[in-house]
C-alpha positions as CSV (number, residue, x, y, z in Angstrom):
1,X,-9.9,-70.4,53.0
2,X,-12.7,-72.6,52.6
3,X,-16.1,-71.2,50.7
4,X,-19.3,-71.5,52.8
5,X,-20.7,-73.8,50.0
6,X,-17.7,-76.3,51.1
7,X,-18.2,-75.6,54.9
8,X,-21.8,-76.6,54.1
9,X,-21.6,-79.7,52.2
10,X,-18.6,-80.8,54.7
11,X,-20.6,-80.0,58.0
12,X,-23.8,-82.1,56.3
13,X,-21.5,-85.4,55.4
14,X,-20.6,-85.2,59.0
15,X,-24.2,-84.3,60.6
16,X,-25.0,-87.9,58.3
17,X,-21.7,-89.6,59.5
18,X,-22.1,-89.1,63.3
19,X,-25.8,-89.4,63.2
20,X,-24.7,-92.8,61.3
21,X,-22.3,-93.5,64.0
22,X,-24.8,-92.4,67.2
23,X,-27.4,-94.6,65.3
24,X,-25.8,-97.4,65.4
25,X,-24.4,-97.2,69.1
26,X,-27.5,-96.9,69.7
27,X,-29.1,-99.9,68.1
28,X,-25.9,-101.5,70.2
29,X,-27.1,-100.5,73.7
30,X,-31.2,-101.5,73.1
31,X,-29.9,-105.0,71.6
32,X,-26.9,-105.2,74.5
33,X,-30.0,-104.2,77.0
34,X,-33.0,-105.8,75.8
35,X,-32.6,-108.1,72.5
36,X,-29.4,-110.2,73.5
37,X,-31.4,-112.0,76.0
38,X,-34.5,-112.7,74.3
39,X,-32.6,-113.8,71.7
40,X,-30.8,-116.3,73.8
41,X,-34.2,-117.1,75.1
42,X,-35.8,-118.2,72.2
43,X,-32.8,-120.1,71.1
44,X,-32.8,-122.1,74.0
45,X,-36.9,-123.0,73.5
46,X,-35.8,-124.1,69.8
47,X,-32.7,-126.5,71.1
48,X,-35.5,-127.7,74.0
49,X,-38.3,-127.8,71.2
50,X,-35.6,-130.1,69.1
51,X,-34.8,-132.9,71.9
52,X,-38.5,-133.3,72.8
53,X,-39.5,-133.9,69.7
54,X,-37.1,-136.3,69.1
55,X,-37.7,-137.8,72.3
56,X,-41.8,-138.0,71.1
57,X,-40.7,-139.9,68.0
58,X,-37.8,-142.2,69.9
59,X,-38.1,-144.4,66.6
60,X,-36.3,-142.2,65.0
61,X,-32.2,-142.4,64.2
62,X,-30.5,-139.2,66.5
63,X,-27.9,-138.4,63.7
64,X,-30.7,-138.7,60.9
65,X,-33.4,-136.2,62.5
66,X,-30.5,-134.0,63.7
67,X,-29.1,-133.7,60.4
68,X,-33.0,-132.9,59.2
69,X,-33.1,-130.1,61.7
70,X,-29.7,-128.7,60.5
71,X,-31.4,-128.4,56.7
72,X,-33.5,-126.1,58.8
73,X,-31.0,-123.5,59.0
74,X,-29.3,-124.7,62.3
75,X,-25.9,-125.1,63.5
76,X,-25.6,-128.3,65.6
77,X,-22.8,-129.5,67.7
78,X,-23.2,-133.0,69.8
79,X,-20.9,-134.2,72.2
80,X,-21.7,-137.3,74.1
81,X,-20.2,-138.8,77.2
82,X,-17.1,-140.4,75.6
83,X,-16.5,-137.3,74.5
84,X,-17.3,-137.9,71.1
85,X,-18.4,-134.7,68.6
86,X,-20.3,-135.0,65.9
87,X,-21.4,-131.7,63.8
88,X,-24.4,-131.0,62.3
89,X,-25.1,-128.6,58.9
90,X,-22.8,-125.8,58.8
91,X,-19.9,-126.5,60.5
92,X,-19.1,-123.4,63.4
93,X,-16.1,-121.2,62.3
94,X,-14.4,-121.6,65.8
95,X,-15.1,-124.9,67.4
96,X,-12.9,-124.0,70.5
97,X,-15.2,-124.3,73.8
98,X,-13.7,-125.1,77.1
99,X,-14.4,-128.7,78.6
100,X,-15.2,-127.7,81.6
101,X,-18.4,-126.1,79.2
102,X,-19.2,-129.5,78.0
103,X,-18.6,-131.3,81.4
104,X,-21.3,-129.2,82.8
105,X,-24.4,-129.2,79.9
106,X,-22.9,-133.3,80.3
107,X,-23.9,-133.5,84.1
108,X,-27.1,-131.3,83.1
109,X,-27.0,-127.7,83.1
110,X,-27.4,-125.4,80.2
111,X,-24.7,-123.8,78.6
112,X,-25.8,-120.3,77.7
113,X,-23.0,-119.2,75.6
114,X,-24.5,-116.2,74.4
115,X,-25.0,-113.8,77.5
116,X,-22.2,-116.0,79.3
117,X,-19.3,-115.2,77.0
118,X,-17.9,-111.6,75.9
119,X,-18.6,-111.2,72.3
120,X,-17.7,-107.9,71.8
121,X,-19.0,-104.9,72.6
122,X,-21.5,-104.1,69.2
123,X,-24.1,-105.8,68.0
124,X,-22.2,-107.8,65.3
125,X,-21.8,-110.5,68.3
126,X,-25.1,-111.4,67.4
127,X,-23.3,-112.7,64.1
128,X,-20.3,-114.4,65.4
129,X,-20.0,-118.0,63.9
130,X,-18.1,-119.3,66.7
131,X,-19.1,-122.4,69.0
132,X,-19.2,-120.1,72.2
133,X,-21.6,-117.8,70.7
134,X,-23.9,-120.9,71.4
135,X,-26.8,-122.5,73.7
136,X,-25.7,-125.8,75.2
137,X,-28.1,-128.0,76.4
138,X,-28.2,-131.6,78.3
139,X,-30.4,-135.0,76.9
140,X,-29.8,-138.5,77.3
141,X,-30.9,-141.3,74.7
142,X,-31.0,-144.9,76.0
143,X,-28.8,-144.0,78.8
144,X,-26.2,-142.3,77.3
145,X,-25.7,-138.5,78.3
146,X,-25.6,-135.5,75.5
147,X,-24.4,-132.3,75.2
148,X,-26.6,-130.6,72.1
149,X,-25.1,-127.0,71.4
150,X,-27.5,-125.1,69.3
151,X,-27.2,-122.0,67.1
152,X,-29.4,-120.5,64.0
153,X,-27.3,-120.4,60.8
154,X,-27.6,-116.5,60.7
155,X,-25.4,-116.7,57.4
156,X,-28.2,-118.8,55.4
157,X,-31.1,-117.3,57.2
158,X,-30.0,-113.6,56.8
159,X,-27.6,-113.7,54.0
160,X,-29.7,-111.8,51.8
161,X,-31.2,-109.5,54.0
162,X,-27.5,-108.5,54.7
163,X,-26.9,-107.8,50.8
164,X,-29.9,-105.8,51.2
165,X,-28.9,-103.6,54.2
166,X,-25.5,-103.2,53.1
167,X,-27.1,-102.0,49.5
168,X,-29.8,-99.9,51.2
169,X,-26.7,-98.1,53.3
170,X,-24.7,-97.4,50.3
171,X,-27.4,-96.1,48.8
172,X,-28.9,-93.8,51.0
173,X,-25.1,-92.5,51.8
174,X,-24.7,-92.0,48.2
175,X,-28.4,-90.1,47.6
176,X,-27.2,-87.9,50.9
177,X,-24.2,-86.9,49.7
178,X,-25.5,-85.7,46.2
179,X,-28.8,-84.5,47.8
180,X,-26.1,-82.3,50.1
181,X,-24.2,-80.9,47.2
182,X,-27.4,-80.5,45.3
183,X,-29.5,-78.3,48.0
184,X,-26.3,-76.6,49.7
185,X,-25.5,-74.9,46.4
186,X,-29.3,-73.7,46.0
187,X,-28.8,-73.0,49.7
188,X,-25.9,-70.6,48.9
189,X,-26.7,-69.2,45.8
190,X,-28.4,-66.5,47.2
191,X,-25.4,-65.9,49.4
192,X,-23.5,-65.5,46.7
193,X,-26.2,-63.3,45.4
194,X,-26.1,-61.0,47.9
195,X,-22.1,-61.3,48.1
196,X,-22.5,-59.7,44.5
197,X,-24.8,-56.9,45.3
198,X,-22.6,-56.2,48.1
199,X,-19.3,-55.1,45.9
200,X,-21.9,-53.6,43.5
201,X,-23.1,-51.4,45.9
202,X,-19.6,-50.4,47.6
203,X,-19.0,-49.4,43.6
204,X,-21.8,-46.9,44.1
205,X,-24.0,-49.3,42.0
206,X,-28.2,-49.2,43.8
207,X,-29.8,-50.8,41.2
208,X,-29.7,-54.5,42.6
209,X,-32.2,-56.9,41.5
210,X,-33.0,-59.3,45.1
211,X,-35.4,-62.2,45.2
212,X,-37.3,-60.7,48.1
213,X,-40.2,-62.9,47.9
214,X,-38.6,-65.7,49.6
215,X,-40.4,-66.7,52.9
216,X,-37.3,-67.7,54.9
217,X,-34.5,-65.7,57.0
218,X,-32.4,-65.4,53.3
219,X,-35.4,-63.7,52.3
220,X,-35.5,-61.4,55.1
221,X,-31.8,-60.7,55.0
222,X,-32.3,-59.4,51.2
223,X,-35.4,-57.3,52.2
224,X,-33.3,-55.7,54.9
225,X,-30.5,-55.2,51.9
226,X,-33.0,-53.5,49.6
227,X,-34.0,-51.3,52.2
228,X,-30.5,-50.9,53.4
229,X,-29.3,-49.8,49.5
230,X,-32.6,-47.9,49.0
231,X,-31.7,-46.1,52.1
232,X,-28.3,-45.2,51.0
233,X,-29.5,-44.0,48.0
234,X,-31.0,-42.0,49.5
235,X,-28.1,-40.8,51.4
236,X,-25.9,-40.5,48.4
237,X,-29.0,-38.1,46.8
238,X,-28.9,-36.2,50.1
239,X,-25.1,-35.6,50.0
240,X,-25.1,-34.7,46.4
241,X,-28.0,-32.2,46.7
242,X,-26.2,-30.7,49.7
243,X,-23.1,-30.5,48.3
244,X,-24.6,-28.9,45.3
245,X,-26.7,-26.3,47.4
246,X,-23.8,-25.7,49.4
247,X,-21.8,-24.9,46.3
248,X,-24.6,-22.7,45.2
249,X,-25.2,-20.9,48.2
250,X,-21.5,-20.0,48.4
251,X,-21.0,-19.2,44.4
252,X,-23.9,-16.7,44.3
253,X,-22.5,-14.2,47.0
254,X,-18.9,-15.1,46.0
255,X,-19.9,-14.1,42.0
256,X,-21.6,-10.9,42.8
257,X,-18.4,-9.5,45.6
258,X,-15.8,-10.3,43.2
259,X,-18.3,-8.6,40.1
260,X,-18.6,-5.7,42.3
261,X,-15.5,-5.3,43.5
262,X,-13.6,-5.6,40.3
263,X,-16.1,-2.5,39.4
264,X,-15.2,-0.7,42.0
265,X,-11.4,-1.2,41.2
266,X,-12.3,0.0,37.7
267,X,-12.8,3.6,38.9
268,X,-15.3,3.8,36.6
269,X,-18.5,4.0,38.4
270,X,-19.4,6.7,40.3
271,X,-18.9,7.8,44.0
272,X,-22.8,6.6,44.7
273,X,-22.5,3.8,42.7
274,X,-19.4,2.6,44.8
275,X,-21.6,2.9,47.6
276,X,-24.1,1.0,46.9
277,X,-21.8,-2.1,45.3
278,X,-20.5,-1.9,48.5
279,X,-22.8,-2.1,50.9
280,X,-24.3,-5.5,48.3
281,X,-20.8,-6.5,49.1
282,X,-21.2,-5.8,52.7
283,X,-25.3,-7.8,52.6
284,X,-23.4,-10.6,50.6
285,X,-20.4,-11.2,53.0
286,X,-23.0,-11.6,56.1
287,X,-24.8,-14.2,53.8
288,X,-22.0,-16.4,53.3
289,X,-21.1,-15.5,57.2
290,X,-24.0,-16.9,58.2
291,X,-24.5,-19.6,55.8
292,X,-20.9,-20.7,57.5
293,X,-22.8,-20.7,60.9
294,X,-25.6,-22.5,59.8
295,X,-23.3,-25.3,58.2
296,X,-20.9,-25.6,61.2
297,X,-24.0,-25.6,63.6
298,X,-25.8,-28.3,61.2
299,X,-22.5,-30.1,61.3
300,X,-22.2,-30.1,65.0
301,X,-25.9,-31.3,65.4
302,X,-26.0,-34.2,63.5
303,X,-22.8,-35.1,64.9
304,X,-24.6,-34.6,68.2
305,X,-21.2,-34.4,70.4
306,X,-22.1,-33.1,74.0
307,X,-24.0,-30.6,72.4
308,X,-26.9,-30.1,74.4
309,X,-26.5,-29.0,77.4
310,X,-29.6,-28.9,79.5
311,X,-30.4,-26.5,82.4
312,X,-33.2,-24.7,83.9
313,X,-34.5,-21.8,82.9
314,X,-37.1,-18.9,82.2
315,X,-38.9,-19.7,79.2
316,X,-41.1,-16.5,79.1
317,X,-38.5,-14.5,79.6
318,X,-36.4,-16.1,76.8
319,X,-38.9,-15.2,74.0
320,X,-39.3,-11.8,75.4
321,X,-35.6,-11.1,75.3
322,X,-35.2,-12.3,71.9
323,X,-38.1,-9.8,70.9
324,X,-36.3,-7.2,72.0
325,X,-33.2,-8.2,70.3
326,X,-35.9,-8.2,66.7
327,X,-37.4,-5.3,68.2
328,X,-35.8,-2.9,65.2
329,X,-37.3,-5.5,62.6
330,X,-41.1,-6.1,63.5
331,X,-40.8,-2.1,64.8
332,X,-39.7,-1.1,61.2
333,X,-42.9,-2.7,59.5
334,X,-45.2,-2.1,62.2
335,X,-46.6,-5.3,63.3
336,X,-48.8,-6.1,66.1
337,X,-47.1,-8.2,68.9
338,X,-49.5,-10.3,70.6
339,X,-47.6,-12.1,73.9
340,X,-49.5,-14.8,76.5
341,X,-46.5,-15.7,78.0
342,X,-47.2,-17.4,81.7
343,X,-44.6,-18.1,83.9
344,X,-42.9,-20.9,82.6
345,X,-39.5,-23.1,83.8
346,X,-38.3,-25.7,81.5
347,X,-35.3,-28.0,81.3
348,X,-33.2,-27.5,78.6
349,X,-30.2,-26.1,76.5
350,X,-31.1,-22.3,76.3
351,X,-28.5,-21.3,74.0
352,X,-30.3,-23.7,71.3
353,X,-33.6,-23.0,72.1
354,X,-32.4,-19.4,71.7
355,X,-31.6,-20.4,67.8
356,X,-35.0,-21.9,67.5
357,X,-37.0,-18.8,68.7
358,X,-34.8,-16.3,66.8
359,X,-35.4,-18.5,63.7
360,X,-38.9,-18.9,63.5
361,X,-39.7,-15.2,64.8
362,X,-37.1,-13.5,62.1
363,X,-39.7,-16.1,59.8
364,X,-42.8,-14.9,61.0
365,X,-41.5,-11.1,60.5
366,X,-40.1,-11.7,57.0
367,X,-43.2,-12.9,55.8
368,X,-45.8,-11.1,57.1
369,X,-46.5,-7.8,55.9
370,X,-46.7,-4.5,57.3
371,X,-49.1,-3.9,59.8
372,X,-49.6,-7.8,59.9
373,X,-49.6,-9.4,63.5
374,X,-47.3,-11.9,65.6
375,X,-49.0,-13.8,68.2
376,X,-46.6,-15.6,70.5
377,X,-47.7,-17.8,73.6
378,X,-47.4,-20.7,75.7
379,X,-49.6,-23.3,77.3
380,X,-49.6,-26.1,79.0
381,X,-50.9,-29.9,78.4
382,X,-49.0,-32.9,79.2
383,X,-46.2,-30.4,77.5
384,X,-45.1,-27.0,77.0
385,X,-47.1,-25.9,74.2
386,X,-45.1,-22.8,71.9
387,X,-47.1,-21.2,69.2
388,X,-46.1,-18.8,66.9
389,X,-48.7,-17.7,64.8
390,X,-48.4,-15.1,62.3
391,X,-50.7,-13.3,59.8
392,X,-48.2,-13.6,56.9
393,X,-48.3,-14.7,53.3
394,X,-48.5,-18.2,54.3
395,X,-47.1,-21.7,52.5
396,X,-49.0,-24.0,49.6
397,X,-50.4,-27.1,50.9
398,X,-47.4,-28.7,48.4
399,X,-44.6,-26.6,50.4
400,X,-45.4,-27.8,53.9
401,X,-44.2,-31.5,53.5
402,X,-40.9,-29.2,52.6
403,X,-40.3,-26.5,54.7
404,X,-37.8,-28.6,57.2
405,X,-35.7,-29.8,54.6
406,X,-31.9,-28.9,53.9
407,X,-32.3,-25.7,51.5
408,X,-35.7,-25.9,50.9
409,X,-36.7,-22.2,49.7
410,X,-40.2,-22.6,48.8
411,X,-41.4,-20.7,46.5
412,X,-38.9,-19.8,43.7
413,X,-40.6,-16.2,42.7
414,X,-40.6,-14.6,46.4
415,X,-38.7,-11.7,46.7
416,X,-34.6,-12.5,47.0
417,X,-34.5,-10.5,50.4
418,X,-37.1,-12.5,51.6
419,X,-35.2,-15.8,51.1
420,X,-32.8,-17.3,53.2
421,X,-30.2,-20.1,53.0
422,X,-32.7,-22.9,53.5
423,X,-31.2,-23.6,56.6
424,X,-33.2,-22.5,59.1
425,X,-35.8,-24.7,59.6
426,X,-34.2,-27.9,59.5
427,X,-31.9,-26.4,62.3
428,X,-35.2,-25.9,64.3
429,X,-36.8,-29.4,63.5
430,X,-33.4,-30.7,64.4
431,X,-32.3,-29.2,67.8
432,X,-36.3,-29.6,69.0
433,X,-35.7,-33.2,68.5
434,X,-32.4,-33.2,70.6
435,X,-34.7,-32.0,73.3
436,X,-37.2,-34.5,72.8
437,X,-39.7,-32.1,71.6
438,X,-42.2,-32.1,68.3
439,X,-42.9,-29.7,65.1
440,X,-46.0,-29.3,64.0
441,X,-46.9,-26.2,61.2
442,X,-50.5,-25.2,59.8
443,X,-50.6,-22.8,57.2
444,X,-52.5,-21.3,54.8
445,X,-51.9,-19.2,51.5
446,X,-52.7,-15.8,52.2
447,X,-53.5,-16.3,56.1
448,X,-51.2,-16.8,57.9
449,X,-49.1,-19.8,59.7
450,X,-49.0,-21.3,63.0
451,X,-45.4,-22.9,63.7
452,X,-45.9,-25.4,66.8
453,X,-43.3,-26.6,69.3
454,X,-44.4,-29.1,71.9
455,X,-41.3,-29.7,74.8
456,X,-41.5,-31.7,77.8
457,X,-42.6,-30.5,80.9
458,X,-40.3,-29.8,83.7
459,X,-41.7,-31.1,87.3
460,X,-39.9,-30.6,90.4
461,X,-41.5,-32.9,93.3
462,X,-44.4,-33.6,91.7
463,X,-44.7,-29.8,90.6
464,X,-44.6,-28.2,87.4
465,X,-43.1,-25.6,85.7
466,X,-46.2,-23.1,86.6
467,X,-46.3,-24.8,89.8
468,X,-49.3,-25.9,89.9
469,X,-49.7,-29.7,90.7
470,X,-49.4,-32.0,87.6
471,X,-52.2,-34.1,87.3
């Protein structure tokens, strides 16, 4: 298989080769279309030019000033009435002319040889030495008739010139050439480049060096690759965090039911010892239970496989059901419940949203203390505004950038009963964004936080969900 660099340099000899080529017919056509008769024009002034000045200075010997004018760079072949030639200069490479030809510039009409006769397609018939490639013209001298066939000695006139053109042509197809091998290879050496970093990175290598600074589409393309390697460096981080959170999510419990059960087995702890290991047995199981449920449900949302499943539905009566389902929780410490829950319809997957509300309420009970107070409620905008505010122990302004991330637990000295998986939230952000919706969270240490869902309205006939009229 060819290399690009070869494609390259082959494809620019034959961009110069059939630019050459096209040239060149085209030189043909203007000179077939527009020079070939001008130049048999002018020929035929020079040849009339010629007899009248011999005619002006009839003193003269014909075969004398003709042979003068030949030194001048001029073919000349005379043919009088006896059909006698006589050849001036140069002699003409092919003398064979028909005599009808001579017959007629005899009886007086002009022979124009070089528009008359087929000399080839190109423009190299301007060049052909031949007697036909000629201008014929009619003059008498003391009564005896002439036939004067003219033609420039293009070999004498142009012979240089032609050493010149056919240098200048080798040269600049010589200079293209290595100009074309020079510049492809600086053309493709960044492809290579990049051909490089590409193995590297499918080694797991990110730390590729790109020349980025280039103003041109290779630059662009090795921009987009040092994003594109930055980005799955990222994504390697990501898995190997996760992977390692996972494992430490699933060791902890794991460690502490297989401590306490080989305890138990011991029979050396006592009857209300054996109780309690189990029922941390029993708390530790339902962690890695639900820690299985939060990775399966992570799983199946980033995979995002016919998932949702809109519909409509209540929304008021959704967060008041899945109050009652806390009910023992907030009950057991206390708290104030503070609802402003309007009618409300909205379009969308309820058994999600379900997850969402049950995960930031269980939040907001958790972590604010007893006696504290929830207040829950919607509103309306250009959206379905959810707030859940809560009078808790708040997050650090250096937490909040954190709190959606995979097993992000905050603050490392809360209370362990307080902490969950990590998983919570960044199920939240993540099914609010299959449903088109925004997070937003305020929060401040000691006072509380405000979690922030904004879905789209739901509008039937102009209407929306409160039915009032949109505006």
């Amino acid at each position: 298989m060819k290399s690009l660099y070869v494609r390259l340099v082959l494809t620019f000899i034959a961009i110069v080769i059939v630019s050459g080529t096209l040239g060149f017919l085209l030189a043909n056509a203007y000179y077939q279309r527009n020079l070939k008769a001008y130049n048999e024009q002018k020929i035929t002034r020079i040849g009339q030019e010629i007899i009248s000045l011999y005619q002006q200075r009839s003193a003269l010997d014909l075969p004398s000033f003709l042979s003068h004018v030949a030194n001048l760079n001029f073919q000349l072949y005379m043919v009088d009435d006896q059909r006698t030639t006589t050849t001036f200069g140069t002699p003409f490479r092919d003398q064979d002319l028909s005599p009808d030809v001579v017959q007629r510039v005899l009886d007086g009409e002009i022979y124009r040889g070089i528009t008359e006769e087929r000399h080839g397609l190109f423009v190299t018939g301007f060049f052909e030495n031949s007697l036909k490639n000629s201008i014929g013209l009619p003059f008498e001298e003391k009564g005896k008739r002439y036939a004067l066939f003219v033609r420039p000695n293009i070999e004498q006139q142009f012979g240089e010139v032609h050493i010149l053109f056919a240098f200048l042509l080798a040269a600049m197809l010589v200079i293209s050439v290595v100009l074309i091998l020079v510049f492809t290879r600086y053309l493709v050496k960044p492809l290579k480049t990049l051909t490089q970093a590409t193995k590297k990175l499918a080694e797991g290598e990110y730390e590729i060096q790109l020349d980025i600074l280039r103003r041109d589409e290779i630059g662009n393309l090795a921009a987009n690759f040092a994003q594109m390697t930055q980005s799955l460096k990222q994504l390697d981080d990501m898995r190997q965090e996760f992977v390692s959170n996972v494992s430490h999510e699933i060791q902890s419990p794991l460690t502490s039911i297989q401590g306490f059960s080989q305890a138990i087995r011991s029979g050396e702890v006592s009857a209300e010892q054996q109780e309690a290991y189990l029922k941390i047995i029993e708390e530790e199981s339902r962690r890695l239970s639900s820690l299985s449920k939060q990775l399966l449900t992570l799983a199946s949302l980033d995979k995002e496989t016919s998932l949702y499943e809109p519909s409509v539905y209540r929304l008021d009566e959704q967060l008041r059901q899945v109050l009652l389902m806390l009910e023992m929780q907030w009950q057991d410490k206390r708290l104030h419940i503070d609802l402003e829950l309007p009618e409300t319809s909205i379009f969308a997957d309820k058994l999600l949203l379900n997850q969402v509300w049950m995960n930031l309420i269980t939040n907001s009970i958790k972590f604010t203390p007893p006696e504290g107070t929830i207040r829950i409620g919607i509103r309306k905008d250009e959206r379905i505004v959810v707030t859940i505010e809560d009078t808790g122990t708040g997050i650090s302004e250096s937490e909040l950038p954190h709190v959606f991330d995979r097993f992000y637990k905050g603050d490392k000295s809360r209370n362990r009963s307080l902490v969950g998986s990590g998983l919570g939230l960044a199920i939240v952000k993540k099914i609010v964004h299959m449903a088109d919706g925004r997070m937003e969270i305020h929060s401040e240490p000691g006072r509380g936080t405000v979690m922030t869902v904004r879905l789209p309205a739901y509008r039937v006939n102009g209407r929306d969900s409160s039915g009032l009229l949109s505006e």
